[in-house]
VEXMI-129553 format. One record per residue: residue in three letters; z, y, x of N, C-alpha, C, CB in turn. Coordinates in steps of 0.1 Angstrom, whole numbers, plus 5000, padded with zeros to 4 digits. Each point is the difference from the previous one (the first is absolute). Glycine has a CB too. Layout:
ALAZYXZYXZYXZYX
...
// end
This chain:
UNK669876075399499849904989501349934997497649975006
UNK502950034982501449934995499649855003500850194978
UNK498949775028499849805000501249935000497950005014
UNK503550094991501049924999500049994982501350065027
UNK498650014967500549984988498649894988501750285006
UNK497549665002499349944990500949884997497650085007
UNK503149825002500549884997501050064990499449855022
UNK501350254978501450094990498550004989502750235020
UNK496549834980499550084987499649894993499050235009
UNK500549654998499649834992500849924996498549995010
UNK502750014996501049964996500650064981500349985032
UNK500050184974500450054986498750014989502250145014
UNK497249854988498949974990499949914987499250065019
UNK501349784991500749904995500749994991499849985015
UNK501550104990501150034996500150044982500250075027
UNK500349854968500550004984500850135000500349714994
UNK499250394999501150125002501149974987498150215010
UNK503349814992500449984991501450075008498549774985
UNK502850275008500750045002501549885007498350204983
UNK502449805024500749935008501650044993497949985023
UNK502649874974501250064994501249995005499149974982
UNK500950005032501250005007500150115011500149764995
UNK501350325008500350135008500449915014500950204978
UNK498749865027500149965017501550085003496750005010
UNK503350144985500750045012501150054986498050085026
UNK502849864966500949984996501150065009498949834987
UNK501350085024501349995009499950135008500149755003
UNK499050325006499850054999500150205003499949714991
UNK499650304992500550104996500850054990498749985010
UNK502350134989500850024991499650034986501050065019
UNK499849874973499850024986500250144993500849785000
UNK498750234989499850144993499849974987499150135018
UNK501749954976500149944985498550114996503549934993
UNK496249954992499150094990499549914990499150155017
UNK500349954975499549894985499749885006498750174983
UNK501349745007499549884996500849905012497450114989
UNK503649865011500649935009501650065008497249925001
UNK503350005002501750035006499850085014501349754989
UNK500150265018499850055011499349935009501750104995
UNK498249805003499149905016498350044995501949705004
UNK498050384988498950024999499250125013500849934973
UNK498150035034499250095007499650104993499449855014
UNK500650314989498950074993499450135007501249904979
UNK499250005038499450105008499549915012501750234993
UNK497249775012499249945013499450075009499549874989
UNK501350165023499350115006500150174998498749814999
UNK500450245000500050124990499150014994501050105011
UNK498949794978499249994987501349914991496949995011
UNK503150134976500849954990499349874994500950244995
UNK499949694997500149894990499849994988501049975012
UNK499150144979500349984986500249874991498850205005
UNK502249794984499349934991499250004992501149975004
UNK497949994993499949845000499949895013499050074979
UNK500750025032499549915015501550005002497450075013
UNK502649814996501449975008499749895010501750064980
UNK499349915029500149865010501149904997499250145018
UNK500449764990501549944995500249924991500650165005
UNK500549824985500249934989499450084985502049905016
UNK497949994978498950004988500050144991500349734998
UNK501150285004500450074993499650225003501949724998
UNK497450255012500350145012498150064993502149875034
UNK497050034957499150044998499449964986500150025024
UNK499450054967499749994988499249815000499850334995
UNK499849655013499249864998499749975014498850044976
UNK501149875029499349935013498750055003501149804995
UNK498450294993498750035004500250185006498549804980
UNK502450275020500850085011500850015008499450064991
UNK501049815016500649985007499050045013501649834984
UNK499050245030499150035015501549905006498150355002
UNK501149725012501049975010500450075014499449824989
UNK501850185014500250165011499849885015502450244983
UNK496649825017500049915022500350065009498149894999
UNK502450065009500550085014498650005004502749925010
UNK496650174994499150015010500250065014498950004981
UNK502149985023500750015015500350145005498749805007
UNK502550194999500650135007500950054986497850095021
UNK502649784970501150064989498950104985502450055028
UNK496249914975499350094994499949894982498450155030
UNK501949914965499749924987498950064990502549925000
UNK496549984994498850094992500149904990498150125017
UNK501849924968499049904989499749965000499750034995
UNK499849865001498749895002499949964984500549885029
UNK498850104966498849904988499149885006499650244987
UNK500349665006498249965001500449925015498150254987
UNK503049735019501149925013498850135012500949594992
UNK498150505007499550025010499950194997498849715005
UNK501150324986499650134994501050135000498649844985
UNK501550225025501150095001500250114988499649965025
UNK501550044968500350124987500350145008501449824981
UNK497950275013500250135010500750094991497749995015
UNK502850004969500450074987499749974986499950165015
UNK501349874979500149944981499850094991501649855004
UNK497550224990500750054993500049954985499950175017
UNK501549934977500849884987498950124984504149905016
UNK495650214989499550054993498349994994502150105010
UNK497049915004499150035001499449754999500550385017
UNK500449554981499549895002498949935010500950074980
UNK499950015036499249985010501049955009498250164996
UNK501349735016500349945010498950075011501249774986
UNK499150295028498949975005500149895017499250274985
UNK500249685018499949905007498850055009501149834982
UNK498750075032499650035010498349894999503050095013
UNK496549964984498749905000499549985014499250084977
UNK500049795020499349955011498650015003501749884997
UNK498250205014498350075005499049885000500950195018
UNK497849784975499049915005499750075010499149884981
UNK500050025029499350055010498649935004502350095006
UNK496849984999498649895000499950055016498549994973
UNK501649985038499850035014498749945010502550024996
UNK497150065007499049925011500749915013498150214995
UNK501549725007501049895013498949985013501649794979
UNK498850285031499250035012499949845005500950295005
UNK500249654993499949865009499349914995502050015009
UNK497849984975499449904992498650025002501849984983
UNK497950175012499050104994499949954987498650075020
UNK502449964974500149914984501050154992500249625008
UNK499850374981500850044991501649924995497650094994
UNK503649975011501149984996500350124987500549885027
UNK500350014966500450044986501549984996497749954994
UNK502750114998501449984994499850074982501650045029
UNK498449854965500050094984501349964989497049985001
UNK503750144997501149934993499750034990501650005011
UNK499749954978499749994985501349994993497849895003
UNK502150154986501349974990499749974992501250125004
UNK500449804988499549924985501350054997498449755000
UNK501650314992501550064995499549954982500950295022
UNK498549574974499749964987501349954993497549955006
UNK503050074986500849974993501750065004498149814996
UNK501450325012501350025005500650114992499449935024
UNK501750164980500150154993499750115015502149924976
UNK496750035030499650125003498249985000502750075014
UNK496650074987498450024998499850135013499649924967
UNK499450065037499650115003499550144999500149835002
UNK500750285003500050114993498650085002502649985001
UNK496850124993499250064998500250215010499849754972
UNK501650165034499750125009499549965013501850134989
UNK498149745011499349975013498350014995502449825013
UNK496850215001498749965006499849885006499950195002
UNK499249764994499049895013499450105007499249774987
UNK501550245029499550085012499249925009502050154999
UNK496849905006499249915011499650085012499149854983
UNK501050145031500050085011499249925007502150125000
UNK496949915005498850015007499250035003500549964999
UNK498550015010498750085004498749894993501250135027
UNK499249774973498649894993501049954992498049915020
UNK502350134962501149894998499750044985502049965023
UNK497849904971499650014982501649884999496050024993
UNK504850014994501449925002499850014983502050085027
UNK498749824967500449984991501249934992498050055006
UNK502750004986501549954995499549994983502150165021
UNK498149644980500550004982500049864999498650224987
UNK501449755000500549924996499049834995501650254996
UNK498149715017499349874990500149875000498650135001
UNK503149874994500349855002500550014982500949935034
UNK499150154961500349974983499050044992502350035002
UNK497349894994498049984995500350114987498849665006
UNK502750394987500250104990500550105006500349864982
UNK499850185025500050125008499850085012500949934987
UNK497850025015499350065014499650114997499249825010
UNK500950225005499550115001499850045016501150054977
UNK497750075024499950005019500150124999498449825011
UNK501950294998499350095006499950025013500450084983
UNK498750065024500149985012499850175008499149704997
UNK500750295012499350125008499449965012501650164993
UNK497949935014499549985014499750125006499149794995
UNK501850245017499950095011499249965009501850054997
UNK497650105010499150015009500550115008498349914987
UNK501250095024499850135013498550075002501849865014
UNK498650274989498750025002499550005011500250094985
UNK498649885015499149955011499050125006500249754987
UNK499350355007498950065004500650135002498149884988
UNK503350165015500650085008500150134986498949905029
UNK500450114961500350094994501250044988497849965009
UNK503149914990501050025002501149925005499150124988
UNK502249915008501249965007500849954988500050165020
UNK501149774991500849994990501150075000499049824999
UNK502250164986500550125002501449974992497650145004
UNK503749865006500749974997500950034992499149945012
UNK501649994977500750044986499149974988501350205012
UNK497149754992498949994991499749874998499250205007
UNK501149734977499449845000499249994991501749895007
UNK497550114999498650054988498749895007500750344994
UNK498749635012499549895002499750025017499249954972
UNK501550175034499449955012501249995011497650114994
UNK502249755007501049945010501349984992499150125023
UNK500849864964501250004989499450054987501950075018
UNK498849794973499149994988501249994992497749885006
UNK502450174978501049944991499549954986501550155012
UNK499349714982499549994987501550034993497649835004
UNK502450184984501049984988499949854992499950274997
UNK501549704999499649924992501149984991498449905014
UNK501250054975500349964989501850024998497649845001
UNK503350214989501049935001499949874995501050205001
UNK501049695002500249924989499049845013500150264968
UNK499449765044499349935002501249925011497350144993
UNK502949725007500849935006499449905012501250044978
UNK497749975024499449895014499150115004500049724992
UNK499550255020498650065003500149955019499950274977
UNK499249675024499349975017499050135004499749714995
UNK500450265017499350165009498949875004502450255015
UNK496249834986498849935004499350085009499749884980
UNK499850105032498850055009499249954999500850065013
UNK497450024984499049935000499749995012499450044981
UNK500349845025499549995015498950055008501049834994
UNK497950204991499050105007500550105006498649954987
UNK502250165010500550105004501249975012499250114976
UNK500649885034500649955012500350085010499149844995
UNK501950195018499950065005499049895017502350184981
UNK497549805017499749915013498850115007500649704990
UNK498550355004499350125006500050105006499549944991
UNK501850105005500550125000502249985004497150104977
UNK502649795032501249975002501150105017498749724984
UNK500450335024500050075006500750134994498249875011
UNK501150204977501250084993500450024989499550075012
UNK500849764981500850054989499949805000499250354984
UNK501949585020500049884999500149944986500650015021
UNK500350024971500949984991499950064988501149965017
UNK498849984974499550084987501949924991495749994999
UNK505050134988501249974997499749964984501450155020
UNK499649824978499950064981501249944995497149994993
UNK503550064997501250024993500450024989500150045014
UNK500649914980500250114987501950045001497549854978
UNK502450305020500950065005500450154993499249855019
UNK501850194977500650124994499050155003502649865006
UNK496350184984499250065007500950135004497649894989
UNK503350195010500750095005500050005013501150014984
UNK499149855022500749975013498750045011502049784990
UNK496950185006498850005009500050145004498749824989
UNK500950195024499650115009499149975009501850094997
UNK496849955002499249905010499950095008498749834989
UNK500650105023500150055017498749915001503050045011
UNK496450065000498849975007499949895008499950194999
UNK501649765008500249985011500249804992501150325017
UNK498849744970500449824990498949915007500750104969
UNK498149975031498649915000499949965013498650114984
UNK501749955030499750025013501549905005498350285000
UNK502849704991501049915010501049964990499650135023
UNK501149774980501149944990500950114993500249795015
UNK499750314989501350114993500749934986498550245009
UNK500449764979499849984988501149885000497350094995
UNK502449835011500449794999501150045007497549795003
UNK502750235009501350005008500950154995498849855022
UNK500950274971501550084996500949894996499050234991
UNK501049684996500949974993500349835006499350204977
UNK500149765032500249895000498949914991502350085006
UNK496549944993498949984990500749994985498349885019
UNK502250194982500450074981499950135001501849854990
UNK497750164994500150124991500650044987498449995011
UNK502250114988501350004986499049954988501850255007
UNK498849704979499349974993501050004989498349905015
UNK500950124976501050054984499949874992499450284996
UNK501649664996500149894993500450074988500549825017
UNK499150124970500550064988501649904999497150094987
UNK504049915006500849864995500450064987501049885022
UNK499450004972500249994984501149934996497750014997
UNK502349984995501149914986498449934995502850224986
UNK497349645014498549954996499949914987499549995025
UNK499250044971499549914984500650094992500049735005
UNK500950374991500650044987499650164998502149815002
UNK497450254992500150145000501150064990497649995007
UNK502450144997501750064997500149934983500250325017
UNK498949734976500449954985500549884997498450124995
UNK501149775012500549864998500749955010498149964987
UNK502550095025501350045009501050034998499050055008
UNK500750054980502050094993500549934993499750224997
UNK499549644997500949924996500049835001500050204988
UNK499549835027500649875006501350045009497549895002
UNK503249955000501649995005499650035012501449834987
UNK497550185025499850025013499550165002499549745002
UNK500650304984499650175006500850085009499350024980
UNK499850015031500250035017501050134997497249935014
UNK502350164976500750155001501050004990497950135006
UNK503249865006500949964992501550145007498749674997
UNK500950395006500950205004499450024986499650145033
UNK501949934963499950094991499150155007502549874988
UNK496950155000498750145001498949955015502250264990
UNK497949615006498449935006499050004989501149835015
UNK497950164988498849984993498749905002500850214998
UNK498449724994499349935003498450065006501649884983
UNK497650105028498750055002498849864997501150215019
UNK498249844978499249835000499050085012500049844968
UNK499650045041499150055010498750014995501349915017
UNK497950154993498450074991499249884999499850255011
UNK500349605000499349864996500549944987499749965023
UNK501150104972501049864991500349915005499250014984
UNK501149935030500449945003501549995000497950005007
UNK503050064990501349994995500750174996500349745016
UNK501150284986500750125004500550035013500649994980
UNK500050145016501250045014500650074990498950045028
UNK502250024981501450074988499850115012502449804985
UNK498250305005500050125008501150114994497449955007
UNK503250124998501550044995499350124989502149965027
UNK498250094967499950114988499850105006501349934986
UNK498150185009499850125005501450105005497749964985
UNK502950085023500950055003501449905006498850174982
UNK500549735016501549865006499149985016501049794972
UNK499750185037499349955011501549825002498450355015
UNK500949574992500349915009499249864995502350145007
UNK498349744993499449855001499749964983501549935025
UNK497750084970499649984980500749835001496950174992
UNK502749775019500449855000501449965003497949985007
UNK503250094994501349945002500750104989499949905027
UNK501350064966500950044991501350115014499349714976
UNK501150375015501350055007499350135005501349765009
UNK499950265007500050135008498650025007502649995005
UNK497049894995498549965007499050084995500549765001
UNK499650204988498750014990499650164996500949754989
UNK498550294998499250124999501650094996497049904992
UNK502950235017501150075003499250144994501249845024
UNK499950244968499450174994500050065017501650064969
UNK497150025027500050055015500450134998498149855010
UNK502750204996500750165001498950105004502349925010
UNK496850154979499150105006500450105005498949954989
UNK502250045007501050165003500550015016501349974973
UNK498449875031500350025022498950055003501349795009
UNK498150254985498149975006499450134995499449714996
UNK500850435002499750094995498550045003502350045000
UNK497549955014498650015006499449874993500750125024
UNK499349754976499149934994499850034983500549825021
UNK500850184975499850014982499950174996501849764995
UNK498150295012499650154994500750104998499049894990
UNK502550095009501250064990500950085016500349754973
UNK499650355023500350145009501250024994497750125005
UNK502649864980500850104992501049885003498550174980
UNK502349825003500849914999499949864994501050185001
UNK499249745004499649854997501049934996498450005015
UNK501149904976501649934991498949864999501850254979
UNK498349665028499649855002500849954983500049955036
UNK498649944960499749974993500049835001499150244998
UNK501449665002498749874994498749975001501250044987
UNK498449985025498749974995499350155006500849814975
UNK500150265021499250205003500750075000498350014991
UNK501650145010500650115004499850094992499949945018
UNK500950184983499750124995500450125004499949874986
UNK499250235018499750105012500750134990497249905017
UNK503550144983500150154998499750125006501349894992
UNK497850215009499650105007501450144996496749884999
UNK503750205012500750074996499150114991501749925020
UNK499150164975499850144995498850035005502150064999
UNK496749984999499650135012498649955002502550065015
UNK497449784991499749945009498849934996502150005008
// end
């Protein structure tokens, strides 16, 4: 049973999520130039890139204080991301308008010493921020007696609940079976894009205290559904809660916020600012992202060597097609087939 982590899981529950705008480890580590900022700019932590618009540091190293992280020593010289002063960044990307980050497992446990139910339920408020919750994650729930539910009911204009509930089987006729989350011993819901809060809930009828001998602990999450792989062995012992350190990867959408591209291209703060960038408006309307032009690759958000670059199809014969002769283009190419051929 995770019990060391209930006072950590009630604590961060508490916790005002919001992003933290000062870099710890400045001193440090070595500088690396890139968009949006001079050479003292960070745009590497660990071995997870930086991009702009995120940065550390001085003001200047990140489009706004609302993407500003921070690189922590987490000991033995080891440096990781951080958001939210607690929320480890695991990857950015500048295309797809994803961050993904390390979420934090609920847990409902039976407690042999009390004979009571220990709990830990987290939550996020990412309201008014530029980021939402992405729609490639699941609300996942693992157990053998366990009904869980993730949503929203502290903004009386935009609630919402859903839920699931796993079971085991009991009368031997079947099993469970792992790689399978379908409701036994592992349940999944979807939800919504564009959604920015949501609390995890256990109904207390569904408890393990009966059945605590083999399966104490019932989990639930919401988490990158790609990442999930369930195991048998989730219901019968901490595996689930202790692989990651009770986290699970989790997808964040981020934006350019309040403006969509039309009424963006001609404001003085428009983000896409690389030549052969382009505007995307995200699928909530909750703002844009930039994204380089079809055939340019690098950063839509910084100007220069940085920024969206003609990509040479002509190095790449196997990916772009062109056997024959190739003459790079702007933007594209053009394959000549010999004679014959």
């Amino acid at each position: 049973m995770p019990s060391q982590a209930v006072a950590l899981g009630t604590l961060l529950s508490l916790v005002a999520l919001r992003l933290i705008t000062t870099s710890t480890a400045e001193a440090q580590l070595p500088p690396s130039t890139g968009g949006g900022g001079a050479e003292e700019c960070i745009r590497r932590c660990g071995s997870v890139d930086i991009p702009y618009p995120f940065g550390f540091g001085p003001d200047h190293c990140a489009l706004s204080q609302a993407y500003m992280l921070t690189c922590n020593d987490t000991g033995n010289g080891t440096f990781v991301p951080f958001g939210w002063k607690t929320v480890q960044v695991l990857d950015i990307s500048l295309e797809r308008g994803h961050i993904r980050v390390m979420n934090f497992i609920s847990f409902y446990c039976y407690d042999a010493t009390s004979q009571g139910m220990d709990y830990s339920r987290w939550h996020w408020d990412l309201t008014n921020s530029v980021y939402a919750l992405s729609n490639d994650n699941k609300f996942v729930v693992i157990g053998c007696r366990t009904l869980a539910f993730i949503g929203n009911v502290k903004d009386m204009g935009k609630k919402y609940m859903t839920g699931c509930a796993a079971m085991c089987p009991i009368d031997g006729n079947q099993t469970l079976t792992d790689m399978s989350c379908s409701g036994m011993g592992c349940c999944q819901a979807p939800i919504p894009p564009g959604l920015q809060y949501y609390e995890v809930f256990f109904d207390d009828r569904w408890n393990t205290s009966a059945i605590h001998g083999l399966s104490p602990c019932s989990y639930a999450v919401l988490m990158e559904s790609s990442n999930l792989t369930f195991s048998e062995t989730y219901v019968t012992s901490p595996e689930f809660y202790t692989t990651y350190g009770g986290r699970a990867p989790m997808v964040l959408d981020w934006f350019i916020p309040n403006k969509n591209c039309q009424v963006a291209r001609t404001d003085p703060g428009y983000a896409c600012v690389s030549s052969n960038s382009e505007c995307v408006d995200t699928a909530s309307g909750q703002g844009y992202i930039c994204n380089c032009k079809r055939g340019f690759r690098g950063n839509p958000y910084v100007k220069g060597s940085d920024g969206c670059q003609d990509i040479n199809e002509c190095d790449d014969p196997v990916k772009y097609g062109c056997h024959g002769s190739c003459a790079n283009a702007p933007g594209t190419f053009k394959c000549f087939c010999p004679r014959g051929t």
